[in-house]
SEPASE-896674 format. One record per residue (C-alpha): residue number from 1; residue in three letters; x, y, z. Coordinates in nm, 3 decimals, padded with zeros to 5 digits. Each point is the difference from the previous one (the first is absolute). Layout:
# SEPASE-896674
> NUM / ALA / X / Y / Z
...
//
This chain:
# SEPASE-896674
> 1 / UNK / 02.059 / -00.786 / -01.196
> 2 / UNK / -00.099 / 00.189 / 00.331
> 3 / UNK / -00.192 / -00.184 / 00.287
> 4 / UNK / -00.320 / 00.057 / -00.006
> 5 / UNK / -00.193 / -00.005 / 00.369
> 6 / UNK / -00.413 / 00.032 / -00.002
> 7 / UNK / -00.111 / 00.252 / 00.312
> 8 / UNK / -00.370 / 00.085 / 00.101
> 9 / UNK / 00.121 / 00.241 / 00.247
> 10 / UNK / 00.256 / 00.224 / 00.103
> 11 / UNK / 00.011 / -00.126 / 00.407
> 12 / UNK / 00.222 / 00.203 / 00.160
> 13 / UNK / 00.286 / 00.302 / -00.092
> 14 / UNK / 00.307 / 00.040 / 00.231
> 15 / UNK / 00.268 / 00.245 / 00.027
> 16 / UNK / 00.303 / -00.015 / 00.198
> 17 / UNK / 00.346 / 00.142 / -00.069
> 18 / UNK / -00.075 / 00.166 / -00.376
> 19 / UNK / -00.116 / -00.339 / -00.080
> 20 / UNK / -00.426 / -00.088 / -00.084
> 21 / UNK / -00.107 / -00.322 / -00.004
> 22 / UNK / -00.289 / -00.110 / -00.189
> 23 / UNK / -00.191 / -00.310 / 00.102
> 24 / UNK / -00.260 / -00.117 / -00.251
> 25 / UNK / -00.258 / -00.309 / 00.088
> 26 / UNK / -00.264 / -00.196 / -00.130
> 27 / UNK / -00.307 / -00.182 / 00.184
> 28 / UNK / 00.125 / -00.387 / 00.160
> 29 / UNK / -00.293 / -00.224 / -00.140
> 30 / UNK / -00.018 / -00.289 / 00.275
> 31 / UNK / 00.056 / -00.357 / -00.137
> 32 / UNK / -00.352 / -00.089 / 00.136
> 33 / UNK / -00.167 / 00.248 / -00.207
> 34 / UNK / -00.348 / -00.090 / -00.131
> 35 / UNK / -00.125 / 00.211 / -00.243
> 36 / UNK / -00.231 / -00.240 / -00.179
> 37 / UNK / -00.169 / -00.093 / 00.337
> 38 / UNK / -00.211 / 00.391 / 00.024
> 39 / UNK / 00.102 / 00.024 / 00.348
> 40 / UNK / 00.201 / 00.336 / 00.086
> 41 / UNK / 00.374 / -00.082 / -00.082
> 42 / UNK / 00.251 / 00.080 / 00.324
> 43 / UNK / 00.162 / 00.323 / 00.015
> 44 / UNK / 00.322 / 00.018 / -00.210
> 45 / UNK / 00.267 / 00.190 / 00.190
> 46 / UNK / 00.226 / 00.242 / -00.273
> 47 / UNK / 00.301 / -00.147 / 00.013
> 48 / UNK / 00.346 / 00.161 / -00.054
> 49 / UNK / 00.173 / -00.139 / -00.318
> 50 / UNK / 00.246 / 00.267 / -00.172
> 51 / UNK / 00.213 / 00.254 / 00.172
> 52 / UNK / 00.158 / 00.284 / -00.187
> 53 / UNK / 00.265 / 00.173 / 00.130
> 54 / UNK / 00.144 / 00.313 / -00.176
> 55 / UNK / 00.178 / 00.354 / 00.142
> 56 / UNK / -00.221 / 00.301 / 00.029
> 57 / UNK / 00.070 / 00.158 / -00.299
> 58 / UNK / -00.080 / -00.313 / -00.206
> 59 / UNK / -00.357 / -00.005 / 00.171
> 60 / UNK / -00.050 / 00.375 / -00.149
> 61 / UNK / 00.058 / -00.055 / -00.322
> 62 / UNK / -00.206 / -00.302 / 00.018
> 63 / UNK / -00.295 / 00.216 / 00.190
> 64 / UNK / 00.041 / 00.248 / -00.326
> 65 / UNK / -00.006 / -00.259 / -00.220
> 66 / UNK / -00.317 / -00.149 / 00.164
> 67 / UNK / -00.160 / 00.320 / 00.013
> 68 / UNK / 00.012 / 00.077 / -00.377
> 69 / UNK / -00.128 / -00.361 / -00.079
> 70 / UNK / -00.309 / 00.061 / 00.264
> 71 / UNK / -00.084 / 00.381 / -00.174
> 72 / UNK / 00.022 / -00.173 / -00.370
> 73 / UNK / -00.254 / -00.285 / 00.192
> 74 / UNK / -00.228 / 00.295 / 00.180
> 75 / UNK / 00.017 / 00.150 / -00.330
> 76 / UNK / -00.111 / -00.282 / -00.201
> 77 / UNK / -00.286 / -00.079 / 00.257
> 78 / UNK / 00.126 / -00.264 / 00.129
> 79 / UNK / -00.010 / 00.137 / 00.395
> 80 / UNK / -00.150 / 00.319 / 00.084
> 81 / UNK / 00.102 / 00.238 / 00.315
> 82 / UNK / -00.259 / -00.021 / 00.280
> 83 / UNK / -00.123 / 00.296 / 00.272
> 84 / UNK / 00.270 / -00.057 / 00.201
> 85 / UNK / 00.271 / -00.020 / -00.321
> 86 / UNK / 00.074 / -00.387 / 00.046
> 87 / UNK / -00.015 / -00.212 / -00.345
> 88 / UNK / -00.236 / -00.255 / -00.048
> 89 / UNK / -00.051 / -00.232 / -00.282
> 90 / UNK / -00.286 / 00.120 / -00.242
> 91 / UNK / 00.031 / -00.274 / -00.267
> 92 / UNK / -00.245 / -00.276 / -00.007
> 93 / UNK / 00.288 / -00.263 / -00.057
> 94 / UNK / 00.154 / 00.068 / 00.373
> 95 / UNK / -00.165 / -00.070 / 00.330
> 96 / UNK / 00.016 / 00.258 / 00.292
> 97 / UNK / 00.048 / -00.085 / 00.356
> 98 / UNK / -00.240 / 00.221 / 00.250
//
C-alpha cells in the first residue's frame, strides 16, 4: 500500500534544472490551543509537510490528468469558472477561502 500524506495547501512550486518541486502544507495548531474557551484561537502558520519531486515531463502529464478530473468536477457542478476564469468551489459541502 502507497503512503498516504493529508495537504490543505499547495505552499510553494519550484523549478530548477528540469526538475519541479512541489511543497504541500497544512495549518500548525499550537499545543496551547483553546477552542472551548470562545476566545479567538492564535494564528496557525501553514506548515510544510510533503515534498514531491518529479522531472518536468512527469508534472505535465500530471497537470493533464488534473485538468480532466477538474472539467468532469466543473461539469458536474461541483466548482464553477468565475469573471476572471479562476475555479471556485460551488458545492455546499466545501468551504471557500476569500
Amino acid at each position: 500500500m502507497a503512503d498516504e500524506t493529508y495537504a490543505e495547501a499547495l505552499v510553494n512550486i519550484s523549478i530548477k534544472g528540469g526538475i519541479i518541486r512541489l511543497d504541500f502544507g497544512s495549518q500548525e495548531v499550537p499545543d496551547f490551543a483553546d477552542t472551548a474557551s470562545g476566545e479567538k484561537p492564535p494564528e496557525m502558520p501553514m506548515v510544510v509537510r510533503h515534498r514531491v519531486v518529479m522531472p518536468l515531463a512527469a508534472f505535465g502529464q500530471a497537470f493533464g490528468m488534473q485538468e480532466q478530473v477538474m472539467n468532469q468536477l466543473i461539469e458536474d457542478g461541483l466548482f464553477t469558472r468565475n469573471n476572471n476564469d479562476n475555479v471556485e468551489a460551488s458545492s455546499p459541502n466545501f468551504e471557500t477561502s476569500s
